[in-house]
PDB file of N, H, CA, C and O in Angstrom:
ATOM      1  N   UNK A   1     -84.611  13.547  34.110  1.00  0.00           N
ATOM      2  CA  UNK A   1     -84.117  13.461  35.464  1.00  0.00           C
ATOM      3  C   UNK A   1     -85.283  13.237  36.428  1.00  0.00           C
ATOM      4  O   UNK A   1     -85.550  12.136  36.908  1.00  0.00           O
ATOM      5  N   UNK A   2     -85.962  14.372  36.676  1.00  0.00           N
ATOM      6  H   UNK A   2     -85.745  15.266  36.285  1.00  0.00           H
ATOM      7  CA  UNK A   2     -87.099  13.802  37.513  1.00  0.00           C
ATOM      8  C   UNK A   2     -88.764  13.829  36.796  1.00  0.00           C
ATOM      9  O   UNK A   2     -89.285  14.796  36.241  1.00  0.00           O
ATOM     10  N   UNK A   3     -89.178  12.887  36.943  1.00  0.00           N
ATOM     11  H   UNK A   3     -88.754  12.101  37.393  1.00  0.00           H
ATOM     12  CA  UNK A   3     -90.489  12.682  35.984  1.00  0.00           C
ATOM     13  C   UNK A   3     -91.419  12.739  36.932  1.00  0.00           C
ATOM     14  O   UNK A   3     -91.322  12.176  38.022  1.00  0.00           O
ATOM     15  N   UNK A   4     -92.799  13.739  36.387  1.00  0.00           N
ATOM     16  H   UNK A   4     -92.878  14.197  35.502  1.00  0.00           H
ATOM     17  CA  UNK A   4     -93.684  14.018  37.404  1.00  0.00           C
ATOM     18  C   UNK A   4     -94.897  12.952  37.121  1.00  0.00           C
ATOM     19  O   UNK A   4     -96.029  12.821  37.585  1.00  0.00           O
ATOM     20  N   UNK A   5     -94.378  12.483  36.461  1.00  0.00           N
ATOM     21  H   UNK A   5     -93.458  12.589  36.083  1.00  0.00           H
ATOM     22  CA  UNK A   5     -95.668  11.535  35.717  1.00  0.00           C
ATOM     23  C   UNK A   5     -95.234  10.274  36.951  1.00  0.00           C
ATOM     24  O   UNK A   5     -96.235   9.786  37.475  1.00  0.00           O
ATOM     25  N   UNK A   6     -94.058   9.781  37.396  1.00  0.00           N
ATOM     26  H   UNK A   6     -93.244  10.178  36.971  1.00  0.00           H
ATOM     27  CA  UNK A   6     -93.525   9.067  37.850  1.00  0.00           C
ATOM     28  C   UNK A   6     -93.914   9.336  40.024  1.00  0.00           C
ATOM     29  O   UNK A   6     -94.320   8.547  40.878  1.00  0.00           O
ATOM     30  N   UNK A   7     -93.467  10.960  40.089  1.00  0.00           N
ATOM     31  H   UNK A   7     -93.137  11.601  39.396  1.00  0.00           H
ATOM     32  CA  UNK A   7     -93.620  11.355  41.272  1.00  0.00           C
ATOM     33  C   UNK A   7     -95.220  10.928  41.751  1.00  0.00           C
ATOM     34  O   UNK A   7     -95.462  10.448  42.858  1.00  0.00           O
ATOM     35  N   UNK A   8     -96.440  11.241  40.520  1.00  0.00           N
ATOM     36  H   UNK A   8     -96.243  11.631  39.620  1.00  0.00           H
ATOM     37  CA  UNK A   8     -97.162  11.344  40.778  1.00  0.00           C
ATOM     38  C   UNK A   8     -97.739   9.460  41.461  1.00  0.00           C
ATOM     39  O   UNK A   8     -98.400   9.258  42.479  1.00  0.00           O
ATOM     40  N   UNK A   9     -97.275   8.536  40.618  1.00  0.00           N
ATOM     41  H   UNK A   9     -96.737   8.700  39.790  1.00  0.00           H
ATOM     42  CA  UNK A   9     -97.138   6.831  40.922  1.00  0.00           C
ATOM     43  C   UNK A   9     -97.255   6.579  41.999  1.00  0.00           C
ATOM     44  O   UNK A   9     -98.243   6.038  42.495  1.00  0.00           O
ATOM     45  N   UNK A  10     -96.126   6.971  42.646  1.00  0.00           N
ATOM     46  H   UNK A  10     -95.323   7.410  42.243  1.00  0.00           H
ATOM     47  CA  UNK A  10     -95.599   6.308  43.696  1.00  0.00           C
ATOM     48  C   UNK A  10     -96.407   6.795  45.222  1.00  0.00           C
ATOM     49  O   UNK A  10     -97.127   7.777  45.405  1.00  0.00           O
ATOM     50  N   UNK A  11     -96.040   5.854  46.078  1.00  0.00           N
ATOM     51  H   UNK A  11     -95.455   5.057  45.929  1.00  0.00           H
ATOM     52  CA  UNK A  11     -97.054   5.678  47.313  1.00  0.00           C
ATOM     53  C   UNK A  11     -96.479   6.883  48.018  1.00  0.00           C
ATOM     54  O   UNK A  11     -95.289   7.194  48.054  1.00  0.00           O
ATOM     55  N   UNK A  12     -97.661   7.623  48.667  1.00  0.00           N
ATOM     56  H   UNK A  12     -98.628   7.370  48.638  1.00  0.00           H
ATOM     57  CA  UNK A  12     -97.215   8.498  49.456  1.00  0.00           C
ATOM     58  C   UNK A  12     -96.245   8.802  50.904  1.00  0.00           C
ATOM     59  O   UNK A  12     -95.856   9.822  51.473  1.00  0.00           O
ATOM     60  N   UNK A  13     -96.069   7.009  51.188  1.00  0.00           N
ATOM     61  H   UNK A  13     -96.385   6.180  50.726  1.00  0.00           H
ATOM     62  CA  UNK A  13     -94.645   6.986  52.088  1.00  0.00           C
ATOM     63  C   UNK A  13     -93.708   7.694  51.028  1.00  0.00           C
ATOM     64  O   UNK A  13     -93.223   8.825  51.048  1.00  0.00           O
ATOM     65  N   UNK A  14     -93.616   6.800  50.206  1.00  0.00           N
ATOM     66  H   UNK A  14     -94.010   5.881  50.189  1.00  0.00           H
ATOM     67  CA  UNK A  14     -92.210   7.126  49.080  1.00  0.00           C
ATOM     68  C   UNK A  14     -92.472   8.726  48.816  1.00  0.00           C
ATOM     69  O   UNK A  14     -91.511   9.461  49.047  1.00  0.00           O
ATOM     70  N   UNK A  15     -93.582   9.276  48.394  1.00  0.00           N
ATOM     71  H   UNK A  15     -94.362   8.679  48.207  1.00  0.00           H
ATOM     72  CA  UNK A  15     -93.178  11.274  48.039  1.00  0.00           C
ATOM     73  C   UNK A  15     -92.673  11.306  49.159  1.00  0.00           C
ATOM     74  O   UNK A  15     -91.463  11.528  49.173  1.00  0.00           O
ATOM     75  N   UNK A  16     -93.418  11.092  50.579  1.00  0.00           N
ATOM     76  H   UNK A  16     -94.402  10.912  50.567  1.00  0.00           H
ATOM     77  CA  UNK A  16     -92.955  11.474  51.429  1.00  0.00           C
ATOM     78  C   UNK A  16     -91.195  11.705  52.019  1.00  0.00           C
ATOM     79  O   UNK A  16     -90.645  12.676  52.537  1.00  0.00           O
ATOM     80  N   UNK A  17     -90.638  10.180  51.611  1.00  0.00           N
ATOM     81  H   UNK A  17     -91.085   9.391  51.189  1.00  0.00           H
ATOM     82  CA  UNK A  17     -89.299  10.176  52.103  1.00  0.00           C
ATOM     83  C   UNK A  17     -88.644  10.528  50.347  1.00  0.00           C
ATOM     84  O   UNK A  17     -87.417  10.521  50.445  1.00  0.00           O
ATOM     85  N   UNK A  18     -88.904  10.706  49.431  1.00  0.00           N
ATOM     86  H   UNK A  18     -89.900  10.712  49.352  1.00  0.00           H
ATOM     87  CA  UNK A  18     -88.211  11.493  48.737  1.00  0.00           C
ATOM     88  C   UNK A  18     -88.514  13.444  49.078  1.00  0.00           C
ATOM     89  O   UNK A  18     -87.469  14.095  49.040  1.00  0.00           O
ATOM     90  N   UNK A  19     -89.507  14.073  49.305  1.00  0.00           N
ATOM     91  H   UNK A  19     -90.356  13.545  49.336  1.00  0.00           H
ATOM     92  CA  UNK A  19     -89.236  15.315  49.830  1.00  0.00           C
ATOM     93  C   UNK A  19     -88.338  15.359  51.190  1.00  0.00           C
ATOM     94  O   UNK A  19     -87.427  16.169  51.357  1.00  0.00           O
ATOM     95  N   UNK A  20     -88.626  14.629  51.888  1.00  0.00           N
ATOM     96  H   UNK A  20     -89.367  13.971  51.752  1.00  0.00           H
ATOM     97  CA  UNK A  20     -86.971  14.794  53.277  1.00  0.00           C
ATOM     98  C   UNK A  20     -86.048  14.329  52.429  1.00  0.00           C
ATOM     99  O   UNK A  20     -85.000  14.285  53.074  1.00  0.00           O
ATOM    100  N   UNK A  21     -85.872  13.979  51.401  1.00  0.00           N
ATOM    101  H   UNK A  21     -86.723  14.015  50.877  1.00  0.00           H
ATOM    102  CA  UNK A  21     -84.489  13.543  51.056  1.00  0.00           C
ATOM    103  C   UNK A  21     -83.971  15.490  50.777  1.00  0.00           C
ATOM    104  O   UNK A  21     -83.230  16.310  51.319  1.00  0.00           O
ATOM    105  N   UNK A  22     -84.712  15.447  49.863  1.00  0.00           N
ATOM    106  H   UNK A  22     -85.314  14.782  49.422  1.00  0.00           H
ATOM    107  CA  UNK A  22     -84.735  16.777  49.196  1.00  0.00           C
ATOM    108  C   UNK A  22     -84.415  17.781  50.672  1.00  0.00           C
ATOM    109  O   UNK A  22     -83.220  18.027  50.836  1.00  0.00           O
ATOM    110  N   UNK A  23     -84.889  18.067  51.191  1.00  0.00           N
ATOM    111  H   UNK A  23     -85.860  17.868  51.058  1.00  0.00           H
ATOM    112  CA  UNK A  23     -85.388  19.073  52.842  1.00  0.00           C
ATOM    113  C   UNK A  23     -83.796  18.717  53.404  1.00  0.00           C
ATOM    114  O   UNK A  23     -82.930  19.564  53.622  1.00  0.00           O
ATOM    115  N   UNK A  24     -83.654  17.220  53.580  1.00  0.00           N
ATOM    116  H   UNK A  24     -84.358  16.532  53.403  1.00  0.00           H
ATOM    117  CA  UNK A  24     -82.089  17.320  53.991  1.00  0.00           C
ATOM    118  C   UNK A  24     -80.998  18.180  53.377  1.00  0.00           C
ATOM    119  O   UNK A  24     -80.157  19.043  53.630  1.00  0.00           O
ATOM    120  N   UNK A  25     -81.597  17.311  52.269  1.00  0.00           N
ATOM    121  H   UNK A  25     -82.281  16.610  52.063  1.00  0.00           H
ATOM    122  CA  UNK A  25     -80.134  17.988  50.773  1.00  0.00           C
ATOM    123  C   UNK A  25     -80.024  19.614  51.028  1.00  0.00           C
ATOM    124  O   UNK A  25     -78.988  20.175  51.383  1.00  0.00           O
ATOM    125  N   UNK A  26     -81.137  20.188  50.811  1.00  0.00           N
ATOM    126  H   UNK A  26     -81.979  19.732  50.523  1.00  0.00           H
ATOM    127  CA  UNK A  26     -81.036  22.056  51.355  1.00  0.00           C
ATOM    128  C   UNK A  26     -80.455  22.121  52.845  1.00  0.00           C
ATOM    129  O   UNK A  26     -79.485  22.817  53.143  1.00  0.00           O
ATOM    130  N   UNK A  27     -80.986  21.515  53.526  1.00  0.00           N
ATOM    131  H   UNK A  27     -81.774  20.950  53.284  1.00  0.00           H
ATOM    132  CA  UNK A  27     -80.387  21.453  55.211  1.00  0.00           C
ATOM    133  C   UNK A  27     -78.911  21.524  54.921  1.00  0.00           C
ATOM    134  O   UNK A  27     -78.424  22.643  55.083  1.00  0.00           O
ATOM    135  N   UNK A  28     -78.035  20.500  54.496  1.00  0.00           N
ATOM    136  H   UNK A  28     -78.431  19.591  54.364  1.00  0.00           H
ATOM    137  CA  UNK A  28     -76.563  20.575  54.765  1.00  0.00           C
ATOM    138  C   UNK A  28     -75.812  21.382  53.511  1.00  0.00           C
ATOM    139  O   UNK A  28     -74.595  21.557  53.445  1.00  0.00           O
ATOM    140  N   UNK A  29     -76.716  21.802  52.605  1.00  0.00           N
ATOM    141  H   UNK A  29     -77.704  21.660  52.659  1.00  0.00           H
ATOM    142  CA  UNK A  29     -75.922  22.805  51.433  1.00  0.00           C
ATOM    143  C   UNK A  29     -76.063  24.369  52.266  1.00  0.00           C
ATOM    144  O   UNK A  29     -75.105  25.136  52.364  1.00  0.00           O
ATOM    145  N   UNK A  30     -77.153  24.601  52.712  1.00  0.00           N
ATOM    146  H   UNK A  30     -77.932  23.978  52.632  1.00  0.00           H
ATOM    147  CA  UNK A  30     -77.055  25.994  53.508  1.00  0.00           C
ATOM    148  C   UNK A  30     -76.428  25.827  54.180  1.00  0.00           C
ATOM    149  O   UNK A  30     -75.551  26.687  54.104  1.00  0.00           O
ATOM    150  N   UNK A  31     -76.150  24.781  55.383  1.00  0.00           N
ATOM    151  H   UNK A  31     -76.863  24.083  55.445  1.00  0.00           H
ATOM    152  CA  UNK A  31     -75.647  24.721  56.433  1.00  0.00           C
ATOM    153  C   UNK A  31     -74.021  24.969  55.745  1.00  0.00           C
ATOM    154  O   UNK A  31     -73.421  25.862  56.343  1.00  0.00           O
ATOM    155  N   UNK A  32     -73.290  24.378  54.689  1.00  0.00           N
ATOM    156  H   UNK A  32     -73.778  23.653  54.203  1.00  0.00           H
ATOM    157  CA  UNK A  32     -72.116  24.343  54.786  1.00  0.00           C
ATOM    158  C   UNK A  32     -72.077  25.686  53.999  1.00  0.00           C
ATOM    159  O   UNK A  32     -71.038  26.346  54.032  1.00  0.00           O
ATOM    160  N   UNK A  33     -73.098  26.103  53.330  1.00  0.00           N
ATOM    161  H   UNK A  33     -73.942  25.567  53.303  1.00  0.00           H
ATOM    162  CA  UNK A  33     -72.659  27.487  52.893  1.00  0.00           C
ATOM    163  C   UNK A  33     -72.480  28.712  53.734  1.00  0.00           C
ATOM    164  O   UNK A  33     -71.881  29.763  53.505  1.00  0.00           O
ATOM    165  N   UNK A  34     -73.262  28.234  54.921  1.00  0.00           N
ATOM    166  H   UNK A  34     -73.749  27.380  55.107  1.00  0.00           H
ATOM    167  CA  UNK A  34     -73.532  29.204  56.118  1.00  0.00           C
ATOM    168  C   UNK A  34     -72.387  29.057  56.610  1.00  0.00           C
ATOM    169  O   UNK A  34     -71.996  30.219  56.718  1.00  0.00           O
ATOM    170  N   UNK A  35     -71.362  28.211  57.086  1.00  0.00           N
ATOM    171  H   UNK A  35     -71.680  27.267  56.998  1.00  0.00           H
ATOM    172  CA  UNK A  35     -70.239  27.893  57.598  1.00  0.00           C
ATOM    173  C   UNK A  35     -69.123  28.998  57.198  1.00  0.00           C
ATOM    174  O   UNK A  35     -68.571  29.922  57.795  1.00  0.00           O
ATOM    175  N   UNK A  36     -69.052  28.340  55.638  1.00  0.00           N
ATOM    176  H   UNK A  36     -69.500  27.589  55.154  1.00  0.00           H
ATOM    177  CA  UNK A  36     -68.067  29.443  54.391  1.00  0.00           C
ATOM    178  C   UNK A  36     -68.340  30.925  54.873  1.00  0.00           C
ATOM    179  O   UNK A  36     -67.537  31.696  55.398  1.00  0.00           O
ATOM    180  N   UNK A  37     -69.735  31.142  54.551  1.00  0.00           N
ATOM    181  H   UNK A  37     -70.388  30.516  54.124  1.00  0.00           H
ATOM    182  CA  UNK A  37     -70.013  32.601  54.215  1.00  0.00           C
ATOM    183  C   UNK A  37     -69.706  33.455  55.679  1.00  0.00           C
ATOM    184  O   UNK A  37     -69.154  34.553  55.742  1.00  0.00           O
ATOM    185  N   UNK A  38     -70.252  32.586  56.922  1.00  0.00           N
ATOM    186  H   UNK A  38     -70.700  31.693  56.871  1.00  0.00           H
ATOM    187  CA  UNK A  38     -70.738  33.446  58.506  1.00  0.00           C
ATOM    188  C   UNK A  38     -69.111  33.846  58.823  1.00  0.00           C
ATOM    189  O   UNK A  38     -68.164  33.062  58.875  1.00  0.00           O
ATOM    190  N   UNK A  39     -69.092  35.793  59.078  1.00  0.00           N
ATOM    191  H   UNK A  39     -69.861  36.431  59.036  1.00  0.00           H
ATOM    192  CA  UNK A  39     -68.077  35.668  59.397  1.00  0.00           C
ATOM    193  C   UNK A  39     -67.913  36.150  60.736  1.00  0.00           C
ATOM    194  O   UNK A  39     -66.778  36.529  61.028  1.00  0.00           O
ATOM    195  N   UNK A  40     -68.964  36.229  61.767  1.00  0.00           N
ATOM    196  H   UNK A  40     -69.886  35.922  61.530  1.00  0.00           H
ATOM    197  CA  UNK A  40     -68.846  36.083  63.170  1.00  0.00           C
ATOM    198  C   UNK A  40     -69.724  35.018  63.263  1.00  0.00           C
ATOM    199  O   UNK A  40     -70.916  35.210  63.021  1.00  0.00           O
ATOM    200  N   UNK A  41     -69.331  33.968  63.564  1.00  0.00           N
ATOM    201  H   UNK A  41     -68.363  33.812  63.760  1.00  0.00           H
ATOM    202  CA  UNK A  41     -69.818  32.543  63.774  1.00  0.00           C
ATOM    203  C   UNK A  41     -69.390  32.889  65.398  1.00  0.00           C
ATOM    204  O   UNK A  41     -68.462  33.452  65.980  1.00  0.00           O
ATOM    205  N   UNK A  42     -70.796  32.117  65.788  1.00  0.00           N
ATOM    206  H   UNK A  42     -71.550  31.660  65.316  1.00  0.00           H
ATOM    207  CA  UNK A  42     -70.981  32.142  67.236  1.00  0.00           C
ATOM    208  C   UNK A  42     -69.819  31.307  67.714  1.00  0.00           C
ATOM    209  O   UNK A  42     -68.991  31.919  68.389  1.00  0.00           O
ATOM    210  N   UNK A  43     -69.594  29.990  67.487  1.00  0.00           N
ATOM    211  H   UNK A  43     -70.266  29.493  66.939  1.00  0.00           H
ATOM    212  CA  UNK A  43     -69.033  29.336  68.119  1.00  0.00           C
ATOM    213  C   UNK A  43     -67.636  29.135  67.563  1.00  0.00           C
ATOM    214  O   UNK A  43     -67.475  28.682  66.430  1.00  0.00           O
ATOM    215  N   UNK A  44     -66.626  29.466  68.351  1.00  0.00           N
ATOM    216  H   UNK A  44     -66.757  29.834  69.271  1.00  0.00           H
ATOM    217  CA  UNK A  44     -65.156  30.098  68.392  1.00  0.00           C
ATOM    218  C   UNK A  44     -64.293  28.898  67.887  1.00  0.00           C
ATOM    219  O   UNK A  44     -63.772  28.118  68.684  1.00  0.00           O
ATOM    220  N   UNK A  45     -64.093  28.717  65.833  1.00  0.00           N
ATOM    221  H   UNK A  45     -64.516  29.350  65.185  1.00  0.00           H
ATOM    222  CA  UNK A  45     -63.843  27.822  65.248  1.00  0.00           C
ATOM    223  C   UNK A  45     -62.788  28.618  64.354  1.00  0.00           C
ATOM    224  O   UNK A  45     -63.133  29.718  63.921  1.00  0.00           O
ATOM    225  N   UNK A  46     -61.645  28.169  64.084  1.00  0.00           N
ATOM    226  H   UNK A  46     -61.365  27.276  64.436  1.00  0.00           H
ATOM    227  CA  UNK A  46     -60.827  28.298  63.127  1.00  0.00           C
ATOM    228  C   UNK A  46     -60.873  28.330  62.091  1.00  0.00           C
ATOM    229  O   UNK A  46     -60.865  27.248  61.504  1.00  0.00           O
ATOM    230  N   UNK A  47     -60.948  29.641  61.269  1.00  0.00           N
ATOM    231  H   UNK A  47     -60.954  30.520  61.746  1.00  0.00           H
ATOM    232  CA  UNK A  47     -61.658  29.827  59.759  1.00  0.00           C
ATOM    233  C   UNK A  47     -61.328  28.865  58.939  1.00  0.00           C
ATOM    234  O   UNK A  47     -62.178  28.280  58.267  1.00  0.00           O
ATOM    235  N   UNK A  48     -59.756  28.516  58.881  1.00  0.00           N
ATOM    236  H   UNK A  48     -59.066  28.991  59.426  1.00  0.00           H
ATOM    237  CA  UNK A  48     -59.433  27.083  58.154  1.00  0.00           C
ATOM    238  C   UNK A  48     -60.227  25.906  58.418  1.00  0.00           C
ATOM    239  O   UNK A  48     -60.435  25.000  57.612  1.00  0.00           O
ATOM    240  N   UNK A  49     -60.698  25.989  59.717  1.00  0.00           N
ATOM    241  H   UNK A  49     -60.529  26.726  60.372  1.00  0.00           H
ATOM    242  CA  UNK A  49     -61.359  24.377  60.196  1.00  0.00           C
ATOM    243  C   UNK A  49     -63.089  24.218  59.640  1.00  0.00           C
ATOM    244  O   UNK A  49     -63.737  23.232  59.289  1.00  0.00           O
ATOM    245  N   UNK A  50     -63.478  25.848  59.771  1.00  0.00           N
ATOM    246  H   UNK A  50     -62.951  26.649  60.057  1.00  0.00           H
ATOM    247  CA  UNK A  50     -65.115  26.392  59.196  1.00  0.00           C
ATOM    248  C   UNK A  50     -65.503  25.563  57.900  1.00  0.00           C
ATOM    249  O   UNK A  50     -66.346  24.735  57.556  1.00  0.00           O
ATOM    250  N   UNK A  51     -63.841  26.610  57.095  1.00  0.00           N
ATOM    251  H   UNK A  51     -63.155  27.282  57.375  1.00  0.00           H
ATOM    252  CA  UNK A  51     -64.103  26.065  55.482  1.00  0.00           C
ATOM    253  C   UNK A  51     -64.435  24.924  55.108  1.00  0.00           C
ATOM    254  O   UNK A  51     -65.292  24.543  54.311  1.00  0.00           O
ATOM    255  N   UNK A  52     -63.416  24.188  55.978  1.00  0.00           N
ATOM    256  H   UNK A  52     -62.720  24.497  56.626  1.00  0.00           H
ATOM    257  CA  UNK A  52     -63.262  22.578  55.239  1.00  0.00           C
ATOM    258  C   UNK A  52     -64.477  21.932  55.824  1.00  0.00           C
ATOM    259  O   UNK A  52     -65.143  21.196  55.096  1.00  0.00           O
ATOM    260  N   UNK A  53     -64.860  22.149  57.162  1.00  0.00           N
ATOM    261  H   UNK A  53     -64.318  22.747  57.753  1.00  0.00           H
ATOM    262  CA  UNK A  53     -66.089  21.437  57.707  1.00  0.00           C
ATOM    263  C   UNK A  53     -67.197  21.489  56.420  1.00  0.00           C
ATOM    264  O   UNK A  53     -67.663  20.560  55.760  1.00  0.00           O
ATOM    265  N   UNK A  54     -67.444  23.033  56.326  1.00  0.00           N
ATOM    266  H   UNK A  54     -67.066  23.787  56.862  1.00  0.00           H
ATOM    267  CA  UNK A  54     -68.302  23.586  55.602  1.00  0.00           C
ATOM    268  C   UNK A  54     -68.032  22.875  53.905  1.00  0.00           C
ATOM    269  O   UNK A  54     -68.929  22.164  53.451  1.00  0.00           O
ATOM    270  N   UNK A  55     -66.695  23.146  53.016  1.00  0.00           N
ATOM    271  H   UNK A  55     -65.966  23.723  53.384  1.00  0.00           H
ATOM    272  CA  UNK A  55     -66.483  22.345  52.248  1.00  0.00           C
ATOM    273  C   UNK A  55     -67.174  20.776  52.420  1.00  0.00           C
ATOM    274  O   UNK A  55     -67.954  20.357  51.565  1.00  0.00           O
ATOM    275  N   UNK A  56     -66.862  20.104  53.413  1.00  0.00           N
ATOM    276  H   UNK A  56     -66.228  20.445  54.107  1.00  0.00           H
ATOM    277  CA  UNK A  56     -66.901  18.622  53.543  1.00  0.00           C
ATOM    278  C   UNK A  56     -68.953  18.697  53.492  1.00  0.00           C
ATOM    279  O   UNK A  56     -69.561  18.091  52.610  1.00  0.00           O
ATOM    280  N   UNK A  57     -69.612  19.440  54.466  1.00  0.00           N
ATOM    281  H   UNK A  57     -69.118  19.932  55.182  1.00  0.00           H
ATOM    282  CA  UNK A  57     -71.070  19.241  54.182  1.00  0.00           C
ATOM    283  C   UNK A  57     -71.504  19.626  52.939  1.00  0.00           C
ATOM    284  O   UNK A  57     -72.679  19.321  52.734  1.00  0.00           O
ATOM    285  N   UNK A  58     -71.054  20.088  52.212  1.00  0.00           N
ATOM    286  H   UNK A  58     -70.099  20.336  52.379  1.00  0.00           H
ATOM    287  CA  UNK A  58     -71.326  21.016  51.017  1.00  0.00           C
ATOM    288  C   UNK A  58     -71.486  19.483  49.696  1.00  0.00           C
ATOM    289  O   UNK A  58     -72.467  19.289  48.978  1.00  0.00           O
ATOM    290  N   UNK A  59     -70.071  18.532  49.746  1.00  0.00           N
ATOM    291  H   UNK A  59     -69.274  18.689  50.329  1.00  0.00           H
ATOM    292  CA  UNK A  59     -69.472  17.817  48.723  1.00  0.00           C
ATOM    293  C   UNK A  59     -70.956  16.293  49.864  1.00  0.00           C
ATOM    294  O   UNK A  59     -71.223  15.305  49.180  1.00  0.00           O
ATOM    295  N   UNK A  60     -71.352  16.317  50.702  1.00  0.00           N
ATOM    296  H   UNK A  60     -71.135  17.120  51.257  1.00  0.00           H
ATOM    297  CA  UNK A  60     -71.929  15.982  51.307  1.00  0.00           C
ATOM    298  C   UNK A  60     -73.545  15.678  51.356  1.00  0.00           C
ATOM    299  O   UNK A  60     -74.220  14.687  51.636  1.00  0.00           O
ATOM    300  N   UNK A  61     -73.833  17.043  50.940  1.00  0.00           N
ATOM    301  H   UNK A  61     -73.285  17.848  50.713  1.00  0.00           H
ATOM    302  CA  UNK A  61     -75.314  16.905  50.291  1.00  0.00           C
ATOM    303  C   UNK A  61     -75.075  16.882  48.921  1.00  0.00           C
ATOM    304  O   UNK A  61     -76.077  16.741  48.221  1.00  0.00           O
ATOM    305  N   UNK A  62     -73.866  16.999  48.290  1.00  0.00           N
ATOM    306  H   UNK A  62     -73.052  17.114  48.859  1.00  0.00           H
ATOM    307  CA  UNK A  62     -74.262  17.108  46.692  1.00  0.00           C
ATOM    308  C   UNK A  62     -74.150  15.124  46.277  1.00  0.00           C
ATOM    309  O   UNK A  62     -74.548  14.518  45.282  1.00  0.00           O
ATOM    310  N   UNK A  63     -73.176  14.429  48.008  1.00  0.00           N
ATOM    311  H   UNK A  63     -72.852  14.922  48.816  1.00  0.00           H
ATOM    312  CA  UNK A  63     -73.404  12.986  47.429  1.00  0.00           C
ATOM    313  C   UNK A  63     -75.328  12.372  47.902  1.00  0.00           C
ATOM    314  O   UNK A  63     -75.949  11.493  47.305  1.00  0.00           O
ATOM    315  N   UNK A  64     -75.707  13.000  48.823  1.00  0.00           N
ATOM    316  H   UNK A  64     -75.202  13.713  49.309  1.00  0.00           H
ATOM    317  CA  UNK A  64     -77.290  12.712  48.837  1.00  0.00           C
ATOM    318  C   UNK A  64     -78.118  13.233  47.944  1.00  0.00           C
ATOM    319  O   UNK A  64     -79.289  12.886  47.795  1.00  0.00           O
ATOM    320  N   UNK A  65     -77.747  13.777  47.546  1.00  0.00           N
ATOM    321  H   UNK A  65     -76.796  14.059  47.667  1.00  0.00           H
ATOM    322  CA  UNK A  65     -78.438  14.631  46.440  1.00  0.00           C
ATOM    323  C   UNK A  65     -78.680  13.106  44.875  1.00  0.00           C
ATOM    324  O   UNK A  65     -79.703  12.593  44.422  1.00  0.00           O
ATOM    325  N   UNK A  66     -77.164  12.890  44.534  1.00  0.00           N
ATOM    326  H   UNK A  66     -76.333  13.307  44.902  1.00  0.00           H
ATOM    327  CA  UNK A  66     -76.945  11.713  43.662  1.00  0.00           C
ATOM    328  C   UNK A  66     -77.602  10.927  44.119  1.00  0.00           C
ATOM    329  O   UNK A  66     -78.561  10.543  43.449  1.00  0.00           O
ATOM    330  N   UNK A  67     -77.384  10.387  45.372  1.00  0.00           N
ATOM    331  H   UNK A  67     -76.605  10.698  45.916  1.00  0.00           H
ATOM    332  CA  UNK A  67     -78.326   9.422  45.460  1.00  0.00           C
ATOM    333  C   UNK A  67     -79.541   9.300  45.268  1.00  0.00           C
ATOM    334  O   UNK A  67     -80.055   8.293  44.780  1.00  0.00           O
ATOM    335  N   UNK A  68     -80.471  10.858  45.825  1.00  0.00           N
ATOM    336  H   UNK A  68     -80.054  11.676  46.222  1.00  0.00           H
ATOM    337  CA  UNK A  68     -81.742  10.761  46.239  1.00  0.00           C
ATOM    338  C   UNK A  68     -82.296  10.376  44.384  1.00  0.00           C
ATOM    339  O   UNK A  68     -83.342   9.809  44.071  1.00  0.00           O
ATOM    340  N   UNK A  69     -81.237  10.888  43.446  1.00  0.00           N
ATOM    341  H   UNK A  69     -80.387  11.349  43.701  1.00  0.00           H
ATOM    342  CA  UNK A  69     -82.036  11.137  42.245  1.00  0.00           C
ATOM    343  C   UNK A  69     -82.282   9.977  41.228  1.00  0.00           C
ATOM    344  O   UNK A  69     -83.164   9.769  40.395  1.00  0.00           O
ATOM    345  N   UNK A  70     -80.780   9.073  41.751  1.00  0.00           N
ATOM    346  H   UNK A  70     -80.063   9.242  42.428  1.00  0.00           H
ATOM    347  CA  UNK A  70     -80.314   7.686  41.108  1.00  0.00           C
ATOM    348  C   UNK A  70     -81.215   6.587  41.723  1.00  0.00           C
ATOM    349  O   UNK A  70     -81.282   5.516  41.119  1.00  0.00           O
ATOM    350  N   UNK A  71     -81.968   6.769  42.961  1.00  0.00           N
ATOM    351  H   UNK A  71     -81.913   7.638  43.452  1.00  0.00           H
ATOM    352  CA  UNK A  71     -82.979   6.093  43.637  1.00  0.00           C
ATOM    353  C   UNK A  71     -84.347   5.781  43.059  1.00  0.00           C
ATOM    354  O   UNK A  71     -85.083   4.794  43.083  1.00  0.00           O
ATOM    355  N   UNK A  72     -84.431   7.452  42.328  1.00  0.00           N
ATOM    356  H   UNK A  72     -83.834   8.253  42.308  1.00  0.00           H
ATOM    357  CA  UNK A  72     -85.742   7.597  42.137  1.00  0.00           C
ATOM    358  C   UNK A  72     -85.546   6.756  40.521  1.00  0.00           C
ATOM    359  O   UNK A  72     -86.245   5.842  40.083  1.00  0.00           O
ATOM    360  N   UNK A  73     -84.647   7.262  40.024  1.00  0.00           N
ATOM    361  H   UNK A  73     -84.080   8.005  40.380  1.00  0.00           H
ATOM    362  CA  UNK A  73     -84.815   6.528  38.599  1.00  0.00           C
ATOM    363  C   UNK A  73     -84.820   4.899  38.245  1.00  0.00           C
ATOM    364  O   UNK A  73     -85.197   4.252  37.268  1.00  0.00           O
ATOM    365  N   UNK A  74     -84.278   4.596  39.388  1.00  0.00           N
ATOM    366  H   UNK A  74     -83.972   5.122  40.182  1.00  0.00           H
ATOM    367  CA  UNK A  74     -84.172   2.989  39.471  1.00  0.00           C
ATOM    368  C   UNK A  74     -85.282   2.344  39.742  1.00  0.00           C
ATOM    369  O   UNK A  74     -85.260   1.182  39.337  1.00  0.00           O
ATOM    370  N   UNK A  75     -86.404   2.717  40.364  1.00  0.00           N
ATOM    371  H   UNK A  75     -86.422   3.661  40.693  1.00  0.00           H
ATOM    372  CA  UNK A  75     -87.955   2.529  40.700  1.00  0.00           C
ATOM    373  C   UNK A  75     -88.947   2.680  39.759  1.00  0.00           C
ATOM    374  O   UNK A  75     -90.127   2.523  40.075  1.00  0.00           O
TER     375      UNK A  75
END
């Protein structure tokens, strides 16, 4: 899956925008887990509406996630 022999290759733009790929991918998996889990959420949202938001970022980083990894292997 990910080869360090490979990470190590590539130009340091490219580590670069593959670790923000990565930094995103954690960004919107906490974020939608934070959604699920927070149960006084500051801002006055309908637990049904939380979930699914939160569901939807969740199924969201797991499609950047595919990508970031199917990117790297194609290079």
């Amino acid at each position: 899956m990910l080869n360090l022999k490979s990470f190590q290759q590539k130009s340091p733009q490219q580590r670069f925008l593959f670790i923000l790929g990565l930094v995103m991918f954690a960004f919107y998996m906490v974020l939608g887990i934070g959604l699920i889990a927070w149960k006084d959420f500051p801002v006055n949202i309908e637990r049904t509406y939380r979930i699914l938001l939160g569901v939807l970022l969740i199924v969201y980083a797991g499609i950047r996630f595919t990508r970031l990894i199917n990117q790297r292997e194609e290079e």
